[in-house]
N, C-alpha and C positions, 0 to 999 in steps of 0.2 A: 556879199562879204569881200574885205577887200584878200589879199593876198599876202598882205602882213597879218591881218586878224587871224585869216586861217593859218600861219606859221605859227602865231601865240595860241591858238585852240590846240595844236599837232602837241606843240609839248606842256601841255598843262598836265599830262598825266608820267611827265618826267619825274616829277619831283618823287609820286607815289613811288614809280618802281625802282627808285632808289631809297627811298626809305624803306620798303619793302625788302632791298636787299641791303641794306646796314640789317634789320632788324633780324632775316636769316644769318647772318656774319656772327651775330654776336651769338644767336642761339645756339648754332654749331660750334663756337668755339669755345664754350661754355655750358655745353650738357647738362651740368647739376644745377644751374639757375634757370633751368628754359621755361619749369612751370612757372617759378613767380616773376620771370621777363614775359611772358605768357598774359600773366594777368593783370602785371602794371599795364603790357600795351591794351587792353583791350579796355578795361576802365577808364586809359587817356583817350581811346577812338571813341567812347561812347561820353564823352566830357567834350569831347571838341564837338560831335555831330549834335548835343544839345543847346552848344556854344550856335554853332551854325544854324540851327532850326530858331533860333530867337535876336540874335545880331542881324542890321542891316549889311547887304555884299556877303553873303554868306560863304560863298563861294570854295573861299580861303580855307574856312574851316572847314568843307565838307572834304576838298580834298585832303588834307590835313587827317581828318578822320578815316578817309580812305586808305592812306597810306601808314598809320598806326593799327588799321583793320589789317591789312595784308600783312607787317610787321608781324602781328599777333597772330596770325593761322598757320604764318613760319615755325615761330615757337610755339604754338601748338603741337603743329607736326612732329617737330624735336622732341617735346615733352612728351607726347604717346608713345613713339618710339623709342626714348632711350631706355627702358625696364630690358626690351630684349637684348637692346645693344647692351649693356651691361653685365645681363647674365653672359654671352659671348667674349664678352673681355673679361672677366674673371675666371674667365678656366684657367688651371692650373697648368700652364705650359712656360714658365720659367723652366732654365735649368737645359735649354734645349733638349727637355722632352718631345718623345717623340707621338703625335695626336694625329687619329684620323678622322677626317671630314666627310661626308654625304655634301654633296654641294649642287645647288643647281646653276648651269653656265646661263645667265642673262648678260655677259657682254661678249663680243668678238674678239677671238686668239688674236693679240698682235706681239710681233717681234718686240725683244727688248736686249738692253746689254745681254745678259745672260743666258740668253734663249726665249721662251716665249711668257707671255700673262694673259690671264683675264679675269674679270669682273666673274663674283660668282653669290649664290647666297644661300648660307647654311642649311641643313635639315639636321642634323645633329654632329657628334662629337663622343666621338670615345677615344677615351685616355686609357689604359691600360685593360682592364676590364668592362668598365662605367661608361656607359653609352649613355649620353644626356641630349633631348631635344633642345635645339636652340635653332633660331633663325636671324640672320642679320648678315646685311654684306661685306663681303671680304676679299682681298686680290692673293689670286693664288701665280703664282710662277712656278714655271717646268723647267727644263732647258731639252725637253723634247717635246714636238706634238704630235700627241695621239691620234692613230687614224680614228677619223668620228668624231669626234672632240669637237663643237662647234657650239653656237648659240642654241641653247633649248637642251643642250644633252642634260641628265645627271652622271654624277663620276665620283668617284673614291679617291680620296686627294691623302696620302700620309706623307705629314715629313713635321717640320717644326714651324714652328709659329710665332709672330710678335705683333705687340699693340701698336695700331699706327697709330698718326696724331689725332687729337678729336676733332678736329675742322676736316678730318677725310671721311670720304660718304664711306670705306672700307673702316670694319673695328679694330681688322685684324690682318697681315700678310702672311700667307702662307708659303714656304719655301718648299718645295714639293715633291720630296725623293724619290716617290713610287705615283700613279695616276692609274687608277683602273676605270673601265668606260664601263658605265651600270645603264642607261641607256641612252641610244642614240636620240637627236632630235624627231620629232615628231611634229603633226599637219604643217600650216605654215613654214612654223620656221626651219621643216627641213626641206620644203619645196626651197626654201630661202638658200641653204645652209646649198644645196646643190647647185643651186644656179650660180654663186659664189665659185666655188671649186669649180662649176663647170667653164665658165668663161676664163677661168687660169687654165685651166688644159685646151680651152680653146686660140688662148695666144700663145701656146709654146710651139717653138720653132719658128715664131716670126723672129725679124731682126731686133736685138736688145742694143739701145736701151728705150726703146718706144714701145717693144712689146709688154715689159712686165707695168708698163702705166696706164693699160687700156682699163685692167680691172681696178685698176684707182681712180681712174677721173671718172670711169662708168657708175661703181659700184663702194667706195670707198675701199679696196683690199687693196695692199700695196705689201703683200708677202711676197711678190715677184718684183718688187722693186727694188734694183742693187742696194747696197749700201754707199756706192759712190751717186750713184745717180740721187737718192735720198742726199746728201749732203751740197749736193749743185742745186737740187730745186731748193734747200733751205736757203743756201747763200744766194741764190737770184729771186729770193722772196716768194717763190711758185711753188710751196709747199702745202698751200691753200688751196691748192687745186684737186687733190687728191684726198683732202678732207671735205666730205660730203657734207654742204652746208646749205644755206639762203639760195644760191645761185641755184642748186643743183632743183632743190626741191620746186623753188617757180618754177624750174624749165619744165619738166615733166605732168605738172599741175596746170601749167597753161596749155601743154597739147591736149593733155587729155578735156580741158575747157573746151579749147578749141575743136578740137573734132565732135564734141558734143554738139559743137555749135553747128558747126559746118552742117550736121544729121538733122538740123532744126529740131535738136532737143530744146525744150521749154528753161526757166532760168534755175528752177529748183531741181534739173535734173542733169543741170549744167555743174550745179555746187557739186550735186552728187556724186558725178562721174570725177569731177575735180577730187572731191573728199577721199574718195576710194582708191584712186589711184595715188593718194599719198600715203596713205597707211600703207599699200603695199609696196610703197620705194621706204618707206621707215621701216618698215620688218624686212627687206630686201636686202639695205645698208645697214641694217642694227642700228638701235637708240643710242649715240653718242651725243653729249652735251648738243653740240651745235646742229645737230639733224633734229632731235627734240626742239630745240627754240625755233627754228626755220618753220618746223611742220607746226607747233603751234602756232607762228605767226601767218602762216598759211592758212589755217584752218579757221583763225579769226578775221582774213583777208576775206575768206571763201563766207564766212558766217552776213559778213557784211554787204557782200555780194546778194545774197541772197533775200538780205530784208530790203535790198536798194540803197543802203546808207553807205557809199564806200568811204573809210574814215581815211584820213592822213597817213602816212607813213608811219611817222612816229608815235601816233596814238594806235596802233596796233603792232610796233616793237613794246611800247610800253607796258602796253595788255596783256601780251606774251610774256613776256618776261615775270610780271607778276605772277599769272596763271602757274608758271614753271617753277619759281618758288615756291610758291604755295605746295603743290604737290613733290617737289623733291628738294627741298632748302641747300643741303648740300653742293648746291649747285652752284651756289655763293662764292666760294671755295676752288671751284675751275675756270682755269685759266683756259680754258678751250669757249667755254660755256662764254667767258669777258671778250674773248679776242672775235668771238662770233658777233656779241650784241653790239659789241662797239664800233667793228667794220661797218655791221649795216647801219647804223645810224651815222656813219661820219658819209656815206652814201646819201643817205635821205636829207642830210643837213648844208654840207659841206660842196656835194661836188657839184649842185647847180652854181652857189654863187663864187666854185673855182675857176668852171668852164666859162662863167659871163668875165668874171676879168682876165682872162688868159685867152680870150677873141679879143681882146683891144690888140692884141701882138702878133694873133696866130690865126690862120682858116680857124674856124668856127667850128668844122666838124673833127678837127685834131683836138682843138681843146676839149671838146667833149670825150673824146677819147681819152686822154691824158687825163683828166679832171677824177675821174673811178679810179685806177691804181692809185693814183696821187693823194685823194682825201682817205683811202683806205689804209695807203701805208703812213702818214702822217698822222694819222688815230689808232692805227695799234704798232708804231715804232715802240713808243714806250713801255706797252706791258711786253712788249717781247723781248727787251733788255734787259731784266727781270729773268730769261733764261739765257739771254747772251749776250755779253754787253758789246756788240759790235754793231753797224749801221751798214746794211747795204744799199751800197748807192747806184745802183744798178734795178734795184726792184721796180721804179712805176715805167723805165725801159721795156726791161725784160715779161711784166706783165703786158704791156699794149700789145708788143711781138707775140706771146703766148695767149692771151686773153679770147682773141678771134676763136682760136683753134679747138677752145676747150668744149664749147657747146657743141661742137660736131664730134668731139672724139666722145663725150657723154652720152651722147643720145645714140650714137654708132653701137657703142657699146652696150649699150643699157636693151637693143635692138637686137645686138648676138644675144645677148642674154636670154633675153625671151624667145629666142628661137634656136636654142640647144637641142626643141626633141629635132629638129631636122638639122643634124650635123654639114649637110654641107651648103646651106644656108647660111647657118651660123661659124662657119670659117670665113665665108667670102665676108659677110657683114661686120666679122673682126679685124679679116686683114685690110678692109678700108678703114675700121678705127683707129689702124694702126698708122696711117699718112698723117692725123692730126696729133696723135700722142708722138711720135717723134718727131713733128717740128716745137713738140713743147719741150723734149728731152734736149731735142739739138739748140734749142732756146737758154734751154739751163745750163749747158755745160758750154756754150760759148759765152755767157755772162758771167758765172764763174773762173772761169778764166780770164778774164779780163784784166788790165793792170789796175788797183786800187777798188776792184768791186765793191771793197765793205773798208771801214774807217773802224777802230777799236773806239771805245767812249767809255764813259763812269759807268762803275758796275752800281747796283743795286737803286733805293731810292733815290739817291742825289743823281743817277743816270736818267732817271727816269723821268724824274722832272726838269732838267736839263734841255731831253730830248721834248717833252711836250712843250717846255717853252719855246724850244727851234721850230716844232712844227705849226704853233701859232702865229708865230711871226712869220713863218714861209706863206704862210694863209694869208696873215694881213695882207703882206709885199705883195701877192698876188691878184686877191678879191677887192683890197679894200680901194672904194671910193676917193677919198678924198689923199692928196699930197704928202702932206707934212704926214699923215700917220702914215702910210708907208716908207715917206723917208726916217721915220725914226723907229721904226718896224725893221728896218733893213740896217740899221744900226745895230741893234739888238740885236738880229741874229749872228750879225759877224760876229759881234762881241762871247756869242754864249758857242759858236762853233769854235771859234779860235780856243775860249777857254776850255770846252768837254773835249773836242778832239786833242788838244794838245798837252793836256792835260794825263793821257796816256805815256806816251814817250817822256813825256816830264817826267811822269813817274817814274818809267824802267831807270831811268837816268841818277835819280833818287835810291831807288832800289839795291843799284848797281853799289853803289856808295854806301848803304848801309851791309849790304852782303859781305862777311866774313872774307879777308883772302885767302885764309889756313883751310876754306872748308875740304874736307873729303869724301864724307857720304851726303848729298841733300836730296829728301822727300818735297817732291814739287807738290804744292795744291794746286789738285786740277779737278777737283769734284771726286764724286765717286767713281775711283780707279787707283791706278797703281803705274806712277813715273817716279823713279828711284834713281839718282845721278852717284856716280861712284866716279872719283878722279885719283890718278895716281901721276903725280909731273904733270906731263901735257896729254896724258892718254885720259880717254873718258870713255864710262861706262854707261849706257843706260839701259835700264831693266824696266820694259813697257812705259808705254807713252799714254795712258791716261782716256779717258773716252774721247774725247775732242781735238783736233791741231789747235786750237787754238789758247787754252789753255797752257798747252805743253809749250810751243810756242813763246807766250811769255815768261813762263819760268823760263825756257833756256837763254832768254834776252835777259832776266832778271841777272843769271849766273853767268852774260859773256860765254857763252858756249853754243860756239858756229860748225861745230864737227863734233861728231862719235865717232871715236874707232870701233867701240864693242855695240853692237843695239842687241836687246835679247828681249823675246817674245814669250813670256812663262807658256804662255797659253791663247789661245785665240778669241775669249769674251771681248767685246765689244771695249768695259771697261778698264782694257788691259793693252788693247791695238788700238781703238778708236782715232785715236791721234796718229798715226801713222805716215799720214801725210805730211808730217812738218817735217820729221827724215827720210823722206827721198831724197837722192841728191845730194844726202849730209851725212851718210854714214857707209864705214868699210864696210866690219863685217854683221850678219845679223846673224843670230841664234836662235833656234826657235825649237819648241819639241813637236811631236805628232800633227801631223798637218790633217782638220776632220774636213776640211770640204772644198767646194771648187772656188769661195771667196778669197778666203786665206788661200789657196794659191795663188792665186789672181795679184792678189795681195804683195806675197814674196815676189812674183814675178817682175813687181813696178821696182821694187828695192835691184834686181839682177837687171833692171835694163837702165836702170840710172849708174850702176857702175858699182856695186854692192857685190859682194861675196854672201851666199847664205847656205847653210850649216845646220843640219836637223842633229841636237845632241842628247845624248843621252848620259842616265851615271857612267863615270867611269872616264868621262873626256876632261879636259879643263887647256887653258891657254895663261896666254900672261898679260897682264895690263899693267905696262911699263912698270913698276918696281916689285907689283903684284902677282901673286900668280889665281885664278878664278876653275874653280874644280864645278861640275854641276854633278852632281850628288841623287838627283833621281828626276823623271822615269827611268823607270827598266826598261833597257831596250826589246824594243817589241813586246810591251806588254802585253796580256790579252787582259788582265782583269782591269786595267785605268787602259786601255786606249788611248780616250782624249778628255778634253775637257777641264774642270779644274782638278778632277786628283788625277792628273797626268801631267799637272805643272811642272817647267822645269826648275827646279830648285837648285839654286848654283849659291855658292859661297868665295868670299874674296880675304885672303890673307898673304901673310907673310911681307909684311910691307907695313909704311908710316903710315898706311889706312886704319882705323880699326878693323878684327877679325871680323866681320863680319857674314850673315847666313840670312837668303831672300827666298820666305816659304810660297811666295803664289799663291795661287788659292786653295792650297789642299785643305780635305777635311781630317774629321779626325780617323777615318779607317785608314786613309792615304797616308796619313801623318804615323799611325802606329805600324805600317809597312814599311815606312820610313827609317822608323828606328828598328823592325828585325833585318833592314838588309844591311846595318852596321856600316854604311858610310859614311854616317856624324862619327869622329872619331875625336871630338875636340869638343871644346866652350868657345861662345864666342861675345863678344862684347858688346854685339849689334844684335836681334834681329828682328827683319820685317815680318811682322805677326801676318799669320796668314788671312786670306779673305776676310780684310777690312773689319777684322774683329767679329767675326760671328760666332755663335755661342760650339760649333762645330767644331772644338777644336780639342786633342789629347792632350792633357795635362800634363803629364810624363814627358811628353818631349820637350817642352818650354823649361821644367826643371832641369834636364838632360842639359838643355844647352845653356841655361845658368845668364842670361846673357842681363848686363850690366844697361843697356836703351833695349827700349821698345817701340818702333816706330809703327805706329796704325794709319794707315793711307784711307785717306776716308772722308767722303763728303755728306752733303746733305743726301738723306736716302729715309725709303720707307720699309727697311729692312730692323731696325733697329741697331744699327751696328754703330761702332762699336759695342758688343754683349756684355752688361755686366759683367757674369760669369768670366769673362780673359780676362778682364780688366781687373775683376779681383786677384785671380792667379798671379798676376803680373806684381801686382803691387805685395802680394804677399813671397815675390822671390824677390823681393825690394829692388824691381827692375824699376827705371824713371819712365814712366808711358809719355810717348811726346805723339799728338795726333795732328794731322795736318789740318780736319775742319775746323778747331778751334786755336790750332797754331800758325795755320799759314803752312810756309816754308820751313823745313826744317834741316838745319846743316850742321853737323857733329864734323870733330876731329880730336887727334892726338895731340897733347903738349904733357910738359914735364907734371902737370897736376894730375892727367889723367884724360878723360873723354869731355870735351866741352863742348857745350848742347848750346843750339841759337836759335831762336824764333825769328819769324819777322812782325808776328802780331799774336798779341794773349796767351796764358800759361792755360798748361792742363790742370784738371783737377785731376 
């Protein structure tokens, strides 16, 4: 068979595992039609395999039937499963009642804006007295974790709850007031659940920032990974490293092979030791999207192995992927689960025939090197603009420099791991994991800093296709054979970089011009968070900068705003600091309330060596912002009952000046909110104010009347929160406040004139 034939055998069963997954897409997004999508496919798979079994070149149809079979098992699945998921979503938890959960943890605690999540799935529900069995999954968030708290625990989860969307494998999110640990993990997964935790105490006190990445390239844990080091491996595109995926799972699949082999174990007892030693790096790392398709596509590598038939690359991504549908369709739906399948197949497809025409240019063995980042980041540029519409140009760099280093710092690792019961073994076999994890750190944060690492680009689908057209054409210009289509391959892509990259700045440019000059208060959209712009003259305020710099960033490009005098920090959540970085450097003084840990100090400390003033305030202080004067209004100094957190936000108010009066709640809830009004520092109405945490149903009614206030600004992006709540939303509109929300308005910039308060979108009106 030639070499072309077997490229057209590899992907004949392309077509299946995408039909297969349209046909999950629809059933998950569509719950109440999954049994009769269900039965239409299954009646078209047995119409076309009739089609096939009597037509000459049957071929066509059979696959054709294969890939309406696998469609149909997806919606099957949906359809037996959605009665439970249903009863689950219909509990009665409108109204931010408060519901307690029995939950069993089947995913791994990972950090979030807010503190921590995870995957979890019901055993019952009780609302007030009414304890009702229900099973189905659902994502619980803390903003503490519990000691014990791991995969395999059960645990007592009370707080309040809302529907996610139906395309998420969760019914339901739970916001999680209280957490009681009912029990800890048991067999496996707590020999799992320890070796985890133990190789984080086995890199503490090596040097950071290469220590806390040992247990993420080993094990996928990256709870000891900064927060800044977490944003350098994103922007030098090496945050795939520390998601345990394809790469991780062959490595340890083929030693364990391999030494079987070496033992002159036989071929069935070679799969064997292969098999086993992968299930126990998937219960080691926990089942996340891309450790499931890896280990499946392993397991069908290893199957193949074993009958002597080793298949194609692609016909065993294919098979996998099917398989993984079928048993969890959901999976459709993740973007972790796409950025996985898609890397390895742009790997198996792509990066032989990048390396054969990028040796016309280069040594032969650099292309090959280069050719892996390259066909990897050119196949998932696109879906990852879709979370950030930026390009870094720095990634198949920064990967070749990083890429060497990662299989020694894994298996290093993965090697303390398994030698935790002899501690000082497993020091010595960390602190050598740790030479390769920090020339990957020192990788990322020299790449990150680089001038021009990443390029802004078109947000959403018009980005995305955009960027896959650039990366096709960067393929041709490279791979392809013949002249003339590369010389007009290399046209094309000038033509679509000049117009997406430039196409950014044109905007601000745009933006700039339609933005109000009178404005005085403008809400930036910047996703879910809170960047709140206050101007009085030439002085500027900004209250939290959003999850992201980047974000924040171009709003302050939108509104010509190169300096802060005032920066103020309510609180320290993720969705409130996260941006941070775009004011160093650009702001006098910062505000901030209760400092809870050694980040956020870390934090302040880059604002005081850039040439910042920073300020921890409490009720009872206030300053002036040029015509203005800004009082903050609460915490109590030194509280003991809010500490920190969001009902420890600082709530400051800006008046007496051409601003409107306005009052910025942070994220208190509603106990923080009615302590609010007994310590009688609202002393007024105000005209403005920022609804607290992004509308969530948490909030005291009594104080939104109290303040009477004339706008309602909600900060608020897409989220699996539900928020903005109903519940405000109604209140608001019944004290006939205007609600203006940033995720379906954009920007939003209020001022005074002789009419009164004039409100500006930059795009679509609320309802």
């Amino acid at each position: 068979m030639t070499m072309r034939a077997a490229r057209r055998r590899d992907l004949r069963l392309l077509p299946v595992a995408l039909g297969g997954w349209a046909g999950a897409g629809a059933a998950i997004s569509f719950p109440e039609h999954a049994v009769t999508l269900a039965v239409a496919l299954w009646v078209s798979a047995a119409l076309a395999l009739a089609i096939a079994s009597t037509r000459a070149g049957p071929t066509v149809f059979a696959l054709i039937a294969v890939a309406l079979a696998v469609a149909g098992a997806t919606a099957s699945h949906v359809a037996v499963a959605q009665p439970a998921r249903d009863a689950v979503s219909g509990l009665q938890i409108t109204g931010g009642r408060s519901v307690t959960f029995n939950v069993d943890v089947v995913g791994k605690i990972e950090r979030s804006a807010t503190g921590f999540r995870f995957d979890a799935l019901t055993r019952s529900a009780t609302i007030g007295s009414d304890s009702t069995p229900v099973s189905a999954p659902v994502l619980v968030r803390v903003q503490e974790r519990l000691a014990g708290l791991d995969l395999g625990a059960q645990a007592e989860v009370t707080g309040t709850a809302s529907r996610a969307d139906a395309a998420d494998r969760e019914v339901l999110v739970i916001e999680a007031s209280t957490i009681r640990l009912v029990r800890a993990p048991t067999g496996p997964l707590a020999v799992a659940a320890a070796l985890r935790t133990g190789l984080v105490e086995a890199v503490d006190g090596l040097p950071e920032p290469g220590a806390g990445l040992v247990p993420g390239l080993a094990v996928g844990d990256t709870s000891a990974v900064t927060e800044d080091l977490d944003q350098q491996m994103k922007a030098s595109s090496l945050s795939h490293l520390t998601a345990v995926s394809g790469a991780n799972c062959a490595l340890v699949v083929g030693i364990a092979f391999g030494i079987a082999a070496l033992c002159g174990a036989r071929r069935g007892i070679r799969v064997a030791a292969g098999l086993i030693t992968l299930v126990g790096f998937i219960v080691l790392v926990s089942p996340e999207p891309s450790v499931v398709r890896a280990g499946a596509m392993a397991a069908i590598a290893m199957l193949g192995v074993l009958l002597g038939r080793i298949g194609a690359g692609m016909s065993i991504l294919s098979a996998s992927v099917c398989v993984l549908l079928v048993v969890d369709p959901w999976l459709a739906a993740s973007l972790g689960f796409a950025l996985s399948a898609v890397a390895t197949g742009s790997l198996l497809l792509f990066a032989g025939p990048l390396a054969d025409g990028m040796s016309k240019w280069m040594p032969a063995p650099l292309a090959l090197a280069l050719s892996v980042p390259l066909a990897a980041q050119l196949a998932c540029g696109p879906l990852l603009i879709l979370i950030e519409p930026t390009v870094p140009l720095v990634g198949v760099l920064a990967n070749l420099l990083a890429g060497p280093a990662a299989p020694a710092a894994t298996v290093l690792g993965l090697l303390a791991c398994l030698a935790l019961p002899f501690p000082v073994l497993a020091q010595g076999l960390a602190a050598i994991a740790w030479l390769p994890a920090a020339w990957i750190a020192g990788t990322a944060d020299l790449s990150a800093r680089l001038p021009g690492a990443s390029i802004s680009w078109l947000e959403g689908m018009p980005g995305l296709i955009a960027l896959a057209a650039t990366g096709a054409a960067i393929g041709i210009v490279l791979a392809a054979r013949r002249h003339r289509l590369r010389r007009w391959a290399g046209w094309a892509l000038v033509t679509i970089i000049v117009a997406a990259a430039g196409a950014g700045p044109f905007r601000t440019l745009i933006d700039r011009t339609r933005a109000p000059d009178d404005w005085a208060i403008t809400a930036c959209e910047v996703g879910q968070g809170d960047a709140v712009l206050v101007r009085s003259g030439d002085a500027i305020m900004l209250i939290d900068t959003g999850p992201e710099p980047e974000p924040l960033s171009a709003c302050l490009d939108r509104f010509a705003i190169e300096h802060v005098d005032v920066l103020v920090f309510t609180h320290f959540d993720m969705d409130h600091r996260g941006g941070a970085d775009a004011l160093v450097g650009r702001a006098d003084l910062v505000l901030h309330g209760p400092v809870p840990d050694p980040e956020a100090t870390a934090m302040l400390a880059r604002f005081t060596s850039a040439g910042a003033r920073t300020q921890e305030v409490s009720a009872g202080q206030g300053g002036v912002l040029g015509e203005c004067r800004w009082r903050a209004l609460w915490p109590k100094p030194r509280d003991p009952v809010y500490p920190s957190g969001n009902d420890a936000s600082v709530v400051i108010d800006v008046t007496g000046c051409r601003v409107p009066d306005a009052i910025f709640l942070g994220d208190l809830s509603a106990p923080s909110q009615r302590s609010l009004i007994a310590s009688r520092t609202i002393d007024r109405t105000y005209s403005v104010v920022k609804v607290a945490h992004h509308g969530s149903a948490d909030q005291d009614h009594s104080l939104y009347r109290q303040l009477d206030a004339a706008v309602a600004l909600v900060t608020v992006g897409e989220n699996t929160y539900g928020h903005p709540r109903d519940e405000i939303l109604d209140l608001l509109r019944e004290e006939q406040a205007i609600v203006a929300r940033t995720d379906s308005s954009g920007d939003i910039a209020l001022w005074r004139d002789g009419e009164g308060i004039r409100l500006w979108r930059s795009r679509g009106e609320d309802g």
